[in-house]
py3Dmol code that shows the C-alpha trace and the ligand (Angstrom):
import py3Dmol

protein = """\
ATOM      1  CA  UNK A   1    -117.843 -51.341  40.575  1.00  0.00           C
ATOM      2  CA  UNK A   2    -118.427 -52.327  44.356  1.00  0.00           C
ATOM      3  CA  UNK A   3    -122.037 -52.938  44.626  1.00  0.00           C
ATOM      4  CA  UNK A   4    -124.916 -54.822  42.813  1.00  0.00           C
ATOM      5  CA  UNK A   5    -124.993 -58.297  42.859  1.00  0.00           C
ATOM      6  CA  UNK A   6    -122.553 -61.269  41.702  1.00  0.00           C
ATOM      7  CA  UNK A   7    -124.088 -65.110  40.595  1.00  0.00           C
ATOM      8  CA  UNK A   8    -122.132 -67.263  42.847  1.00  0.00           C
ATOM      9  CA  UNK A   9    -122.633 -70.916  42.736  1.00  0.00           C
ATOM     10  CA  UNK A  10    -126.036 -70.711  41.598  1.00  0.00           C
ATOM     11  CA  UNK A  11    -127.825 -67.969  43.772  1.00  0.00           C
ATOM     12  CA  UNK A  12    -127.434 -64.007  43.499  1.00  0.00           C
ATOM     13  CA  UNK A  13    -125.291 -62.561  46.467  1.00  0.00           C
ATOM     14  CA  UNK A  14    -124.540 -59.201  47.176  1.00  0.00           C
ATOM     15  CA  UNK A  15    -121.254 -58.072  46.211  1.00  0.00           C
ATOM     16  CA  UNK A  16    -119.863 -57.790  49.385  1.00  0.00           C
ATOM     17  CA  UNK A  17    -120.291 -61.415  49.647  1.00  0.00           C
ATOM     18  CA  UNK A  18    -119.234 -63.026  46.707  1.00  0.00           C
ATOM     19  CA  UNK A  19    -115.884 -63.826  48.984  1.00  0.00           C
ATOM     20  CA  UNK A  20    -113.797 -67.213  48.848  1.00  0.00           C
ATOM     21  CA  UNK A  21    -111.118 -68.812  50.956  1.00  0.00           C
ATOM     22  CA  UNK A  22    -107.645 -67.976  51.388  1.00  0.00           C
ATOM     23  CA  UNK A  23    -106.661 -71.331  50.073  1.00  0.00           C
ATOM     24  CA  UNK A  24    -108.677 -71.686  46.952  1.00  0.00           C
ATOM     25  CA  UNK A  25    -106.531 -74.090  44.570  1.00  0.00           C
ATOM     26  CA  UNK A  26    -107.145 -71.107  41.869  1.00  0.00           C
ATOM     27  CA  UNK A  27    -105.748 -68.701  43.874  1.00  0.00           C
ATOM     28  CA  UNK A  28    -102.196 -71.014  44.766  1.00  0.00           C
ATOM     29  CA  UNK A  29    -102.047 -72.491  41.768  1.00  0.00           C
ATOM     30  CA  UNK A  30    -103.559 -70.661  38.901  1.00  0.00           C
ATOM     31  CA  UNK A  31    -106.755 -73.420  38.392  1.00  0.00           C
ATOM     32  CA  UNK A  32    -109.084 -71.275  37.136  1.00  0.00           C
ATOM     33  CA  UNK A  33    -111.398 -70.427  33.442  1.00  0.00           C
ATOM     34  CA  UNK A  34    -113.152 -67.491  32.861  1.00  0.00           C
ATOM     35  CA  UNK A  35    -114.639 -65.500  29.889  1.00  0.00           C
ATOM     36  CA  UNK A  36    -115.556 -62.234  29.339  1.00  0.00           C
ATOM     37  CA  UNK A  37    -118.890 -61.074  27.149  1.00  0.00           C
ATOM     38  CA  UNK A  38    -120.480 -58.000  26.442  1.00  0.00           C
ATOM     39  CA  UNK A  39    -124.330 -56.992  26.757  1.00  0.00           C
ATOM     40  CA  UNK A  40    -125.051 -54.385  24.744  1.00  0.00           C
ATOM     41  CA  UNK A  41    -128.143 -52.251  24.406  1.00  0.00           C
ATOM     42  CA  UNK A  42    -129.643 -52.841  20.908  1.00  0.00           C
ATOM     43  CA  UNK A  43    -132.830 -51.638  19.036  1.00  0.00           C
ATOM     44  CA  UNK A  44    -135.312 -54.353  20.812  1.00  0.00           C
ATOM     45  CA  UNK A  45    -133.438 -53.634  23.815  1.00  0.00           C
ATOM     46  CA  UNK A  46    -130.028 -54.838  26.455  1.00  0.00           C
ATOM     47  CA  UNK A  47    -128.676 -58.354  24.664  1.00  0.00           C
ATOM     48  CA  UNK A  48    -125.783 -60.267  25.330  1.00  0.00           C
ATOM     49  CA  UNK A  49    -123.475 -61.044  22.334  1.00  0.00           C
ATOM     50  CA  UNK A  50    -122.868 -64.292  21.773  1.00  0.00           C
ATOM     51  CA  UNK A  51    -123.772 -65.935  25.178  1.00  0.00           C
ATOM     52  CA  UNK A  52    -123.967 -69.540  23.558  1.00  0.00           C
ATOM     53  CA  UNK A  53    -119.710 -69.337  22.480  1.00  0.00           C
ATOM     54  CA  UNK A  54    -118.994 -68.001  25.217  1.00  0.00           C
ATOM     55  CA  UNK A  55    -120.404 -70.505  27.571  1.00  0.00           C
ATOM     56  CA  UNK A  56    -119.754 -73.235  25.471  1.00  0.00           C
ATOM     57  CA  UNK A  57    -116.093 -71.697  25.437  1.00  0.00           C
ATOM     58  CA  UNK A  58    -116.324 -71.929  29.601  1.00  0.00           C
ATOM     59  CA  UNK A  59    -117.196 -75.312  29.721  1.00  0.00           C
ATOM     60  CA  UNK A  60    -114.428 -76.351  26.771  1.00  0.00           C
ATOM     61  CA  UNK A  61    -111.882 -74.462  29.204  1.00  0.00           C
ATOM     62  CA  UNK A  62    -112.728 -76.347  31.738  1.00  0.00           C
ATOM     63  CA  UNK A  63    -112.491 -80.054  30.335  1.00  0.00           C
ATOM     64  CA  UNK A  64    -109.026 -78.854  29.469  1.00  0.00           C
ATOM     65  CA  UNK A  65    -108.768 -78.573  33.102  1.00  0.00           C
ATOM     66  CA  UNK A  66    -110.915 -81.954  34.428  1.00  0.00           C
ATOM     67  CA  UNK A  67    -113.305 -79.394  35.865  1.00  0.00           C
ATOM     68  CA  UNK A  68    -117.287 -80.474  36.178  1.00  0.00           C
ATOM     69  CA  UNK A  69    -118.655 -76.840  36.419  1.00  0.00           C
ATOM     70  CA  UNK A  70    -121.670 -78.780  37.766  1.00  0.00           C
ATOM     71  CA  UNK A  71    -123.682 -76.722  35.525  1.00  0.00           C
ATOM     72  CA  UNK A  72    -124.999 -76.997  32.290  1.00  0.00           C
ATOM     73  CA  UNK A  73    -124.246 -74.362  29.380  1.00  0.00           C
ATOM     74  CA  UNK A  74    -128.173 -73.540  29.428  1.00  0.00           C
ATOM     75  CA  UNK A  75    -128.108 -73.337  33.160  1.00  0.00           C
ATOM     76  CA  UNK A  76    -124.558 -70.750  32.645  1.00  0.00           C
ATOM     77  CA  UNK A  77    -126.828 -68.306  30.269  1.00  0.00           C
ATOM     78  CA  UNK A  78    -129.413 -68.057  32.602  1.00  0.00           C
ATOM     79  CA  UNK A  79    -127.399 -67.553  34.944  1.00  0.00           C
ATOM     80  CA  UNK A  80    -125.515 -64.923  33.428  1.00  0.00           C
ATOM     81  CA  UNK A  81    -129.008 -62.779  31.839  1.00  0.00           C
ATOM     82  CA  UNK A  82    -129.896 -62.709  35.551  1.00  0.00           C
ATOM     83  CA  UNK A  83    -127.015 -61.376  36.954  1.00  0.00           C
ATOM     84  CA  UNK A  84    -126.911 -58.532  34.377  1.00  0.00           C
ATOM     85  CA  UNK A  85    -130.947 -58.223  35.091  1.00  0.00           C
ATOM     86  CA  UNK A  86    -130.213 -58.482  39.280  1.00  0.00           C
ATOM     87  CA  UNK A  87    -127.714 -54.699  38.348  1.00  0.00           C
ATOM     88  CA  UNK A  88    -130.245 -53.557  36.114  1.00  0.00           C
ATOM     89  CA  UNK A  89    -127.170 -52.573  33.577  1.00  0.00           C
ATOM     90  CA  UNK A  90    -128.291 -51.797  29.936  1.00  0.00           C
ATOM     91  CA  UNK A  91    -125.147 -52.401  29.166  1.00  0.00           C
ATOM     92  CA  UNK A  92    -122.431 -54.018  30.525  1.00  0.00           C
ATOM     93  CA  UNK A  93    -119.487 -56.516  30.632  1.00  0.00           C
ATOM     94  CA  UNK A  94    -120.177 -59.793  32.090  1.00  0.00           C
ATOM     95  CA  UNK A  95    -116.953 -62.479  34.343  1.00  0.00           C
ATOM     96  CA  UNK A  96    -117.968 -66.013  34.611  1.00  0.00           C
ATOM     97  CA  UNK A  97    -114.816 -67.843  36.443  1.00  0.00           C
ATOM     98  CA  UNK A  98    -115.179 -71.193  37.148  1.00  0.00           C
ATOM     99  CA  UNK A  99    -112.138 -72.714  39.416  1.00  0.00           C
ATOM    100  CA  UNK A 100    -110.964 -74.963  42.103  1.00  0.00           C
ATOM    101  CA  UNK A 101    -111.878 -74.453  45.407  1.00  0.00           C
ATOM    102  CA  UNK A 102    -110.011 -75.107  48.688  1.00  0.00           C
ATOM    103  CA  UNK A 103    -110.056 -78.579  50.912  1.00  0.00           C
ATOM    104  CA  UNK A 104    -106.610 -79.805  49.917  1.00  0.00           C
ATOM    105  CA  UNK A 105    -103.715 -78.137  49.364  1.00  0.00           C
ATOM    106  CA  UNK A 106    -101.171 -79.275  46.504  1.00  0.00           C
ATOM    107  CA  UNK A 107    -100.858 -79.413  43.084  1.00  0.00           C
ATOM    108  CA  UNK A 108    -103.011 -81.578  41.781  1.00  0.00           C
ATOM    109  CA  UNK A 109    -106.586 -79.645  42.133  1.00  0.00           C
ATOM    110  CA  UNK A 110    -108.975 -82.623  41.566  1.00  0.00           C
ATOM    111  CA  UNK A 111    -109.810 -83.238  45.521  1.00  0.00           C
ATOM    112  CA  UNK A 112    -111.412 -79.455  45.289  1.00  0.00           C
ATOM    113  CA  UNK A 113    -115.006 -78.619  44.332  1.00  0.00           C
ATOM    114  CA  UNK A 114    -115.284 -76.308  41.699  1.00  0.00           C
ATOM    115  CA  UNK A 115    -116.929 -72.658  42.111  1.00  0.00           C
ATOM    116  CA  UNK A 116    -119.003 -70.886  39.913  1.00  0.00           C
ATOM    117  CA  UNK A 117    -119.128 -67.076  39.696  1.00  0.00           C
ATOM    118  CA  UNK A 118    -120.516 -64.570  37.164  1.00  0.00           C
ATOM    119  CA  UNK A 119    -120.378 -60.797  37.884  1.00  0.00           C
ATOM    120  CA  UNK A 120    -121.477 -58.060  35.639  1.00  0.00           C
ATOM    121  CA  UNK A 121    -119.970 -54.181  35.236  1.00  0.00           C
ATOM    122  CA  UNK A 122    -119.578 -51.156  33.441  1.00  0.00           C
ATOM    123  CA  UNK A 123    -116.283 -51.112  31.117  1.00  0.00           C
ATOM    124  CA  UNK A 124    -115.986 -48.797  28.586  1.00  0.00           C
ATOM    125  CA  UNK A 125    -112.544 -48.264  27.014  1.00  0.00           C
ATOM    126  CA  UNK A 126    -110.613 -50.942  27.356  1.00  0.00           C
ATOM    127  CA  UNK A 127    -107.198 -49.904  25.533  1.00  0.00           C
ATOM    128  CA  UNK A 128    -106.166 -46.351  26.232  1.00  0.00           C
ATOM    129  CA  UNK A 129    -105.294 -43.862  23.165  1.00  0.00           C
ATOM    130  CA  UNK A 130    -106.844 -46.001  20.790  1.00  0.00           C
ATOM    131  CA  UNK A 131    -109.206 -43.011  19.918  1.00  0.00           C
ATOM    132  CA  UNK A 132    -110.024 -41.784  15.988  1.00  0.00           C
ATOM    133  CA  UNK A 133    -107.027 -39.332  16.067  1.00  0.00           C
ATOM    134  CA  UNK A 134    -104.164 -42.175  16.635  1.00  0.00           C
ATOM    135  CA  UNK A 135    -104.786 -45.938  16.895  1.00  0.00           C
ATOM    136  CA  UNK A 136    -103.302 -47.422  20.026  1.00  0.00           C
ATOM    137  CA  UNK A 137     -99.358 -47.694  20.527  1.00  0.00           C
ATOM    138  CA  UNK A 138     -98.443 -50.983  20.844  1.00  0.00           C
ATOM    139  CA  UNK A 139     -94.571 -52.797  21.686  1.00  0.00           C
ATOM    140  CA  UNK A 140     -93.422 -56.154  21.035  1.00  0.00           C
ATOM    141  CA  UNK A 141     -93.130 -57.621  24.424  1.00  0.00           C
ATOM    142  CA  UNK A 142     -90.034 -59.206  25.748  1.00  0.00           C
ATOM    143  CA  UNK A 143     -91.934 -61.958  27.423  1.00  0.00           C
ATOM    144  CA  UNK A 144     -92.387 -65.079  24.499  1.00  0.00           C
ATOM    145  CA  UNK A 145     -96.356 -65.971  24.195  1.00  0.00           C
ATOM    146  CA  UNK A 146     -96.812 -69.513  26.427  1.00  0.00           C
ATOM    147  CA  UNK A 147     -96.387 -72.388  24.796  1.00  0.00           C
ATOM    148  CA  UNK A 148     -98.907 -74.557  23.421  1.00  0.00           C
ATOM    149  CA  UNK A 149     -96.533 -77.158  24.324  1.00  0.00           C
ATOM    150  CA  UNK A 150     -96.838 -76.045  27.870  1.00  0.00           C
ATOM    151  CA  UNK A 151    -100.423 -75.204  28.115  1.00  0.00           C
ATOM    152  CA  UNK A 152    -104.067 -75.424  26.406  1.00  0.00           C
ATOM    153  CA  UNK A 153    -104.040 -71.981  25.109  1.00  0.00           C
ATOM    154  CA  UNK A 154    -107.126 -72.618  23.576  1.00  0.00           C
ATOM    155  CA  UNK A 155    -108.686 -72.596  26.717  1.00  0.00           C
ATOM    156  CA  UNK A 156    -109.360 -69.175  28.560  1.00  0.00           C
ATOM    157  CA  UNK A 157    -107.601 -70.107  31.834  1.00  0.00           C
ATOM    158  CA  UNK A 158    -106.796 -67.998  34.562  1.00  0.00           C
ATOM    159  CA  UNK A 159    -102.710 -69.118  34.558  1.00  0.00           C
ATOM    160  CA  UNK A 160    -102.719 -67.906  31.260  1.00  0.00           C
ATOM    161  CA  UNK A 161    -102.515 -64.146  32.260  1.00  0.00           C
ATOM    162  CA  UNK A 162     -99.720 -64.405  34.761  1.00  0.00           C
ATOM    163  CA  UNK A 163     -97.580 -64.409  31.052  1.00  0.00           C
ATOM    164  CA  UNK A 164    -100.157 -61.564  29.416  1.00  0.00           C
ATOM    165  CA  UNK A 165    -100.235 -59.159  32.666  1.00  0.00           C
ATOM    166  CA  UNK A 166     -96.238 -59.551  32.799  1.00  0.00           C
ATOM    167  CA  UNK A 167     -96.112 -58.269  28.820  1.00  0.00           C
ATOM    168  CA  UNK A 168     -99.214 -56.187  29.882  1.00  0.00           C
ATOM    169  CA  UNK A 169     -97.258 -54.154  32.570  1.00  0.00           C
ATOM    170  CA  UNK A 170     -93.986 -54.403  31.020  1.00  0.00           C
ATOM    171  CA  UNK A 171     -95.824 -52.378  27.673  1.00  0.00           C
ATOM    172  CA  UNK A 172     -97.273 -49.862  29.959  1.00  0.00           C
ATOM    173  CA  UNK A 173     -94.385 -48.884  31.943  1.00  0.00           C
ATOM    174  CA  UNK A 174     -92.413 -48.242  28.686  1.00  0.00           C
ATOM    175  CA  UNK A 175     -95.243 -45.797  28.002  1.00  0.00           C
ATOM    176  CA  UNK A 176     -97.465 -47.753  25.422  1.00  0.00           C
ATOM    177  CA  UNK A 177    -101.132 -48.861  25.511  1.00  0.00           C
ATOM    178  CA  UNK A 178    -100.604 -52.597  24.922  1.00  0.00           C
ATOM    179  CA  UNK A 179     -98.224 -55.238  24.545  1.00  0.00           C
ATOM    180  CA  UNK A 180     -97.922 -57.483  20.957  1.00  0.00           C
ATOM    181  CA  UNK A 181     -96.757 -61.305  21.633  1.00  0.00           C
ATOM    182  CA  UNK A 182     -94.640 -63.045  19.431  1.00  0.00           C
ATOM    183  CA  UNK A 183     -94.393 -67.497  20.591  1.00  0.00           C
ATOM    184  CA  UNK A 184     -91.113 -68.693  20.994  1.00  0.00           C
ATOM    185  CA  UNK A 185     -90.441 -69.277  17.203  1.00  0.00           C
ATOM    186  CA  UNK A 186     -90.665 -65.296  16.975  1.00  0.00           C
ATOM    187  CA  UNK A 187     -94.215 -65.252  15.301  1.00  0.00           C
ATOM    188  CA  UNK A 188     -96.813 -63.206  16.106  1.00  0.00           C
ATOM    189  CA  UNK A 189     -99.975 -64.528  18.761  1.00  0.00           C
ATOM    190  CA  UNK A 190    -101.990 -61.811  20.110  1.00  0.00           C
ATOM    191  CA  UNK A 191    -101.604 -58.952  22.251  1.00  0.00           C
ATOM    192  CA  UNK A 192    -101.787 -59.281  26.386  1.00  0.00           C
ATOM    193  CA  UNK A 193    -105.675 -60.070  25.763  1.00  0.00           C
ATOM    194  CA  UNK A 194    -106.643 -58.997  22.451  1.00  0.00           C
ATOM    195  CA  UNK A 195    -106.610 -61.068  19.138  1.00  0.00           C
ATOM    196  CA  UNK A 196    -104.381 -59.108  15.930  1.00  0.00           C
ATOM    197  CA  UNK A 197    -105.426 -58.640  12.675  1.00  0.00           C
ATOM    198  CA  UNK A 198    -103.315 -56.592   9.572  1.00  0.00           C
ATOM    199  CA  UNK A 199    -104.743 -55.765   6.780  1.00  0.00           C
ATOM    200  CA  UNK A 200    -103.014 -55.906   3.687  1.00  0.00           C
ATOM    201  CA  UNK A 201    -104.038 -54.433  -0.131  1.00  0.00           C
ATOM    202  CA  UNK A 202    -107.471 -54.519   0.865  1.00  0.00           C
ATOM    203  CA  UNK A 203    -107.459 -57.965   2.525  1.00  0.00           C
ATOM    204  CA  UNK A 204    -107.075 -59.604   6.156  1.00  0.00           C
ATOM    205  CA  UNK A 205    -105.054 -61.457   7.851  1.00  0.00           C
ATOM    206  CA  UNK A 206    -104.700 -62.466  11.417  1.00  0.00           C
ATOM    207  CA  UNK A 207    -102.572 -65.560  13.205  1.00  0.00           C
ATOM    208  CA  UNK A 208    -104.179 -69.209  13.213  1.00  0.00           C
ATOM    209  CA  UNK A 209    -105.120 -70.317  16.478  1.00  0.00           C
ATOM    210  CA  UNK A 210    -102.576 -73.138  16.394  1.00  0.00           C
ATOM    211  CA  UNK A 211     -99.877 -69.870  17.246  1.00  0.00           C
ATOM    212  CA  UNK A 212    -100.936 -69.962  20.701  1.00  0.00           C
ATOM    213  CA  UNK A 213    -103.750 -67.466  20.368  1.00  0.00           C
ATOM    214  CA  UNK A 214    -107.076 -67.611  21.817  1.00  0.00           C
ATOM    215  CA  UNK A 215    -109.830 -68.509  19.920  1.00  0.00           C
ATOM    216  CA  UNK A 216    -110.962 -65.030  19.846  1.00  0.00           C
ATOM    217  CA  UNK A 217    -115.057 -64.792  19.734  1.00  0.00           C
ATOM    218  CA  UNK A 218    -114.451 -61.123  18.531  1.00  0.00           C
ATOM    219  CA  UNK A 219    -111.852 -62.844  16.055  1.00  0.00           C
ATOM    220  CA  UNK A 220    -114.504 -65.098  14.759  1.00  0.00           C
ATOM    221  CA  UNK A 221    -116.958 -62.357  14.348  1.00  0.00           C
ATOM    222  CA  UNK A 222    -115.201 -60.134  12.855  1.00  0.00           C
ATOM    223  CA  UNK A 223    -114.226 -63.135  10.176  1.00  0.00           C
ATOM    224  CA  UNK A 224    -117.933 -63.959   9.544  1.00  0.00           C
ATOM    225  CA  UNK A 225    -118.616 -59.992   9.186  1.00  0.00           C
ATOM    226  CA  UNK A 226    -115.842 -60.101   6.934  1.00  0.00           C
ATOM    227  CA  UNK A 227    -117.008 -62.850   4.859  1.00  0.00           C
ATOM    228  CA  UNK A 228    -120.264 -61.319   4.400  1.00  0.00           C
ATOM    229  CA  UNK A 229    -119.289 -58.220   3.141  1.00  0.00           C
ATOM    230  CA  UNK A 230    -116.764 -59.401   0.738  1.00  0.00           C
ATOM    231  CA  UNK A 231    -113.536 -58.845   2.577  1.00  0.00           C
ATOM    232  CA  UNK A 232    -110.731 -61.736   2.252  1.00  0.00           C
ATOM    233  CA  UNK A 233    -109.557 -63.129   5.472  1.00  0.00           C
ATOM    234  CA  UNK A 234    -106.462 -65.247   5.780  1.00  0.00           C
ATOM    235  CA  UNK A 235    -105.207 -67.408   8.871  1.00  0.00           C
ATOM    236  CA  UNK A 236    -101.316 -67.395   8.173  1.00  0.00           C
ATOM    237  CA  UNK A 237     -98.193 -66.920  10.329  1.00  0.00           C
ATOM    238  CA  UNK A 238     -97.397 -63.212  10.654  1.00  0.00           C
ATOM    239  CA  UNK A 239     -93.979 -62.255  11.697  1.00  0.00           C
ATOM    240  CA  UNK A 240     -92.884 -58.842  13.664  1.00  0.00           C
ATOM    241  CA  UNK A 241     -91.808 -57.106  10.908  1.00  0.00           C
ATOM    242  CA  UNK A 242     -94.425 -57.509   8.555  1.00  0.00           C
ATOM    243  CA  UNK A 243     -96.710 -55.392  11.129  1.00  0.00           C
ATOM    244  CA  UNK A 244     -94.321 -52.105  10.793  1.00  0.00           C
ATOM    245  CA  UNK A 245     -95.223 -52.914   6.610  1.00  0.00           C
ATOM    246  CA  UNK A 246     -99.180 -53.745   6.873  1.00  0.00           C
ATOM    247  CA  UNK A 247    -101.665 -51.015   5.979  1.00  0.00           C
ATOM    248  CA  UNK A 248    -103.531 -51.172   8.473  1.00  0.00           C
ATOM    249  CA  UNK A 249    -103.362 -52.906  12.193  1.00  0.00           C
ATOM    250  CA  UNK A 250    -106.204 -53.917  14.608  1.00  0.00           C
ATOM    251  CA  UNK A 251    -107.258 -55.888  17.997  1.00  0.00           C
ATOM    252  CA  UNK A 252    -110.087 -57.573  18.708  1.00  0.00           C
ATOM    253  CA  UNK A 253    -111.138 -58.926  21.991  1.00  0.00           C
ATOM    254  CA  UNK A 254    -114.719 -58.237  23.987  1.00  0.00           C
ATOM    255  CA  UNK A 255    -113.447 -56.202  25.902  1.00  0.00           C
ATOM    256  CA  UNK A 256    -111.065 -54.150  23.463  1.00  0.00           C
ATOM    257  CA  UNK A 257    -113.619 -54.721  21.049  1.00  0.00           C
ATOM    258  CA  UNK A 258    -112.004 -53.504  17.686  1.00  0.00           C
ATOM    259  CA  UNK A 259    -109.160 -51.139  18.213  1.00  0.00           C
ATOM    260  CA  UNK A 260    -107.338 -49.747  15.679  1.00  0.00           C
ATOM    261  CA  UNK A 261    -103.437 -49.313  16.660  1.00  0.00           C
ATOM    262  CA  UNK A 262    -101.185 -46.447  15.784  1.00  0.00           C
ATOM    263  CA  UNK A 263     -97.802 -47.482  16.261  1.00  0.00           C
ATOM    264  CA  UNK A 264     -95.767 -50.479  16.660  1.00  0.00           C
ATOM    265  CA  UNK A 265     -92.578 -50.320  18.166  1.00  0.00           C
ATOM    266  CA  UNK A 266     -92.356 -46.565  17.656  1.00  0.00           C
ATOM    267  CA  UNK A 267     -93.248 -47.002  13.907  1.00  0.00           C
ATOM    268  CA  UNK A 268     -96.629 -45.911  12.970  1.00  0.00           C
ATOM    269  CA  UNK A 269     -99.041 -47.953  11.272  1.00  0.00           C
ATOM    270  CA  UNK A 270     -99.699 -47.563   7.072  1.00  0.00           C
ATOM    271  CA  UNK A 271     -99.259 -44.110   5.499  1.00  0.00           C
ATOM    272  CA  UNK A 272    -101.029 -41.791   7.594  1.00  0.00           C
ATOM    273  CA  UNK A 273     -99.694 -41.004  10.607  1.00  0.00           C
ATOM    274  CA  UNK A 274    -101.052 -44.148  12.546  1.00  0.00           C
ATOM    275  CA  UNK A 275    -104.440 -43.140  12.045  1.00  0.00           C
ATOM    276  CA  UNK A 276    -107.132 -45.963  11.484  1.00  0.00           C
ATOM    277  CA  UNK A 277    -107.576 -46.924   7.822  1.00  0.00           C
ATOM    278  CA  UNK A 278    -110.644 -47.533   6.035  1.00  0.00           C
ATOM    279  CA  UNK A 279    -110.749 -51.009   6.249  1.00  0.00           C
ATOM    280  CA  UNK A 280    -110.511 -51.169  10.555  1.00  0.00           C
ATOM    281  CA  UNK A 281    -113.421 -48.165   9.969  1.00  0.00           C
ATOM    282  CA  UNK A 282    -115.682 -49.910   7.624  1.00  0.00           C
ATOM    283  CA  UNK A 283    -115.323 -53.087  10.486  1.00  0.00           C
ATOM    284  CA  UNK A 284    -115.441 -51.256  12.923  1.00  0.00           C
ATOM    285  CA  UNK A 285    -119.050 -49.781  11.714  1.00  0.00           C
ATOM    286  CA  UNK A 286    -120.125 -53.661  10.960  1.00  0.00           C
ATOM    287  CA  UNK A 287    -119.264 -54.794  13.908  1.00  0.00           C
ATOM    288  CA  UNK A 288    -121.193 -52.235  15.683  1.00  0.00           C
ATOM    289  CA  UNK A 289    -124.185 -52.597  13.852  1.00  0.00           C
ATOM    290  CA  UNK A 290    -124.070 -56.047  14.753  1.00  0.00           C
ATOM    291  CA  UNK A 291    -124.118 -56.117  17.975  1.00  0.00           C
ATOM    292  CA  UNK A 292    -126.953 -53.718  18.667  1.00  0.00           C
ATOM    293  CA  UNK A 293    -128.992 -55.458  16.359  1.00  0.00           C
ATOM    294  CA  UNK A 294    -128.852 -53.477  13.459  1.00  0.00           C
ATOM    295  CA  UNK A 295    -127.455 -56.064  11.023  1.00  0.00           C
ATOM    296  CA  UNK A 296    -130.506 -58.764  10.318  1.00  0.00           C
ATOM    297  CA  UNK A 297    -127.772 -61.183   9.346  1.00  0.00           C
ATOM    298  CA  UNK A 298    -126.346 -61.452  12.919  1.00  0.00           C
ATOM    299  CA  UNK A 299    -129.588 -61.584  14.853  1.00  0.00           C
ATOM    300  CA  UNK A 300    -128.940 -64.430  15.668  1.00  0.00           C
ATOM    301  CA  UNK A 301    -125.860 -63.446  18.125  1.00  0.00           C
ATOM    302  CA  UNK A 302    -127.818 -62.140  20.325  1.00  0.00           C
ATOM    303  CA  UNK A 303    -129.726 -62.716  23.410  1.00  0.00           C
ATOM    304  CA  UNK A 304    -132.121 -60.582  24.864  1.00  0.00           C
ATOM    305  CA  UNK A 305    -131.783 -60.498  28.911  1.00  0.00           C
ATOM    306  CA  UNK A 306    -135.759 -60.107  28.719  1.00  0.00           C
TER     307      UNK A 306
END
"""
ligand_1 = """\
16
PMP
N -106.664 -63.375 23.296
C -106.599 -63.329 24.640
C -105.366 -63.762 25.318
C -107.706 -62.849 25.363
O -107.659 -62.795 26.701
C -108.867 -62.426 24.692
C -110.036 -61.914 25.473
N -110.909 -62.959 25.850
C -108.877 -62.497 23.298
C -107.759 -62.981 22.634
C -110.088 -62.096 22.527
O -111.123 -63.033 22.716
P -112.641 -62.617 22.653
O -112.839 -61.899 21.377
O -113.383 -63.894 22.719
O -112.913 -61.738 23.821
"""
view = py3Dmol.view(width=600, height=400)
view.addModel(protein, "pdb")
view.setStyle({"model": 0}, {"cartoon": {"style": "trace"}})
view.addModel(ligand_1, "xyz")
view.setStyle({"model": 1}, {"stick": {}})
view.zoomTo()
view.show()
C-alpha cells in the first residue's frame, strides 16, 4: 500500500505525508506502542473486531511507557473507523503507533511529545505455507523470548520486535515460515508475533501470559469461542518437546489469524502428515463466523465503521 490516507495526530493526511523526523525518540531508541486489528466485512456490513481491546490495549502499552497519547480510547476508535472509511477498504488491517517524538535527544524519552498514527491496508496471508494441505513449518528460534524481567511484555511495544524480527529472519532464512520462542528458562512464549496453542486429547492448551507472551486478543477469543462450544482450555507452561508430541498445533495473532502449523523443527505435527486436525478446523470455522457476524454470541465484538 502507498496511497489512501493515514490518521496522524488527529487529522487524515495523505499518505505521502504521514512523515516524521529523523530524530524521533521511537526511532533511536525503540519508544514506541502499536496494535494491529482487523476490519472485516460481515453480514450487516465492514466491522472492526474488537476495537474496544485493542485500544484499551494501546493506551495500557503506553502507561507502561509514561506516554499520555493525549487521546482518549473513544477518541482512538473514531479515529481508527475513519481512517478505514477515508480508504474506503471493506476489509482491511488497521496500525495505530503511538511513540515519542523528537526535541531532545537521549535516553530518557519524557521531554518528547507523543505522536499518534493509525493507517489502514490490505493484508491477506500473513504466514506463508500455512494453507489446508500442510500447516505452517515452524523452528525453535535460537534467540531466548525477552525477559519479563527486562521489559513489560504485556505491553505491545515497538522494542519488543527488534528480539521477534531477529527470530523472525533467522526462521526464514533456514527455510521455515515462522519462528517458535522459548524464555530463558527454555519454555515456550509465542512465535515472532503470533500467540501458540496445542491441542491435546481433545483439549487446549496455550502458555500463560506471565511466560512473556502477549496478551493475545486472538488468544482471548479464541478462549471465549472455546468456552462456548465446550472445548477445555488450559493456561500451563509448555515445553519444546511436548509440541513435536501434541495433536495438533496452532497460532493466533490478528494478523496470522488462526494458522494451523505443519512441522516443528522438521517433525510434523500429530499423525497426519502435518495437516490441520479437526480441532484447529472446527476453530478455525468459529472463529470465522465470528468475526463476520455470523455467531449472535459475539456480536458484540464488533464495530460497524458505519
Ligand atoms: N504475540 C505477539 C508477540 C504479537 O506481536 C501478536 C500480534 N499482536 C500476538 C502475540 C497476537 O496478538 P493479537 O491476537 O492481539 O493480535
Amino acid at each position: 500500500m502507498t496511497e489512501g490516507k493515514i490518521w496522524f495526530n488527529g487529522s487524515l493526511v495523505d499518505y505521502d505525508n504521514a512523515t516524521i523526523h529523523v530524530l524521533t525518540h521511537g526511532l533511536h531508541y525503540g519508544t514506541g506502542v502499536f496494535e494491529g486489528i482487523r476490519c472485516y466485512k460481515t453480514v450487516n456490513g465492514s466491522m472492526i473486531f474488537r476495537l474496544q481491546d485493542h485500544m484499551q490495549r494501546l493506551i495500557d502499552s503506553g502507561k507502561a511507557y509514561f506516554m499520555d497519547l493525549g487521546f482518549s480510547r473513544q477518541q482512538l476508535e473514531q479515529a481508527a473507523i475513519e481512517t478505514v472509511r477515508a480508504n474506503g477498504m471493506e476489509e482491511c488491517y488497521v496500525r495505530p503507533i503511538a511513540f515519542y517524538g523528537y526535541g531532545k535527544m537521549g535516553v530518557n524519552p519524557m521531554p518528547n511529545k507523543v505522536s499518534v498514527a493509525i493507517a489502514a491496508w490490505k493484508w491477506d496471508e500473513y504466514i506463508k505455507g500455512s494453507g489446508e494441505e500442510k500447516g505452517a513449518r515452524l523452528m525453535t528460534s535460537s534467540w531466548a523470548r525477552l525477559d519479563p524481567r527486562s521489559m513489560p511484555m504485556h505491553a505491545k511495544a515497538t522494542a519488543n520486535y527488534a528480539n521477534s524480527a531477529l527470530a523472525r529472519v533467522e526462521a526464514i532464512k533456514a527455510g521455515f515460515d515462522e519462528a517458535i520462542m522459548l524464555n530463558s528458562a527454555g519454555m515456550v512464549v509465542e512465535a515472532s508475533a503470533e500467540n501458540i496453542f496445542i491441542v491435546k486429547d481433545g483439549a487446549l492448551a496455550t502458555p500463560p501470559t506471565s511466560v512473556g507472551a502477549l496478551g493475545g486478543i486472538t488468544r482471548d477469543s479464541v478462549i471465549a469461542i472455546a468456552q462456548a462450544n465446550g472445548i477445555r482450555c488450559i493456561e500451563r507452561d509448555i515445553a519444546r518437546d511436548e509440541l513435536y508430541f501434541a495433536d495438533e498445533v496452532f497460532l493466533t495473532g490478528t494478523a496470522a489469524e488462526i494458522k494451523p502449523v505443519g512441522e516443528i523443527d522438521n517433525r510434523n505435527v500429530g499423525r497426519d502428515g502435518g495437516r490441520p486436525g479437526a480441532v484447529t478446523k472446527q476453530l478455525k470455522t468459529l472463529f470465522e463466523a465470528a468475526v463476520h457476524g455470523e455467531d449472535e454470541k459475539f456480536k458484540s465484538w464488533l464495530t460497524p465503521i458505519r
